[in-house]
N, C-alpha and C positions, 0 to 999 in steps of 0.2 A: 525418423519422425517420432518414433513412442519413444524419445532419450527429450527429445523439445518437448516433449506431452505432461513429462517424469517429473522436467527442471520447473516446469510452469505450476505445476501439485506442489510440489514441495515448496517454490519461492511464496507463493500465496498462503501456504500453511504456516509458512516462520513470518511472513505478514501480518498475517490475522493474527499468529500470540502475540507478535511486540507489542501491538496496538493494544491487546487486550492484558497483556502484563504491562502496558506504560501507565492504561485507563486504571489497572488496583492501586499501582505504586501513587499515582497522582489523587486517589480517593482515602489513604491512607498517608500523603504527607509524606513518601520516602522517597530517596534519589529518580529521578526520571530517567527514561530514552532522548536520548536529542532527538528534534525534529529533523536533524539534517542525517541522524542514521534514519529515522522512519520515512523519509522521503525518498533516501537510496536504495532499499529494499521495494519501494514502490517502484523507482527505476530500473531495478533487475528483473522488473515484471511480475511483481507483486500486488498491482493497483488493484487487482481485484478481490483479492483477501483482504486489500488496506480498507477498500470500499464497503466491505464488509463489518468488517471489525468497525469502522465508522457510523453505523447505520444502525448496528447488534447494540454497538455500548455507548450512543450517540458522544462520542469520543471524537476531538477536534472539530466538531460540527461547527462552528461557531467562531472559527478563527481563521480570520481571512490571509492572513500572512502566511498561514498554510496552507490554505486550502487554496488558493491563486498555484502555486505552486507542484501542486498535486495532481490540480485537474489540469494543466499544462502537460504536465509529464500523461496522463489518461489520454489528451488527446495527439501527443505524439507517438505512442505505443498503437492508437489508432487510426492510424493515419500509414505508420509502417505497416503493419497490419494487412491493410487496406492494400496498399502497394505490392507487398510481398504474396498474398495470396490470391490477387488479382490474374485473371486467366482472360 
């Protein structure tokens, strides 16, 4: 259980930079992150660094093509969740 605790620290720490290295690169004009790598790393269970990083540097706030897509994947991670550590 502290190796599931480890992967879920770290997935949400490389979340929260990409978002916040995509949010410099997009304020200075240089190559970006695709959204479909920043929505993967939310599906490896990173939605809540990405939520973060989203809220911190109000980065993809405002773009629904993404954000439809994001909070989909939030509520299926919550839903497994839900199931999995249901007693």
């Amino acid at each position: 259980m502290k190796y599931v605790f480890l992967y879920f620290i770290i997935v949400n720490y490389i979340a929260f930079s990409m978002f916040h290295l995509d949010k410099k690169r997009a304020t200075k004009g240089k190559a970006r992150i695709s959204e479909k790598s920043l929505l993967t790393i939310c599906g490896f269970g990173g939605s809540f660094g990405a939520w973060l990083a989203m809220k911190n540097f109000n980065h993809k706030t405002r773009k629904n093509s993404f954000k439809i897509p994001f909070y989909i994947i939030v509520v299926t991670q919550a839903v497994i969740l839900f199931f999995v550590f249901r007693r």
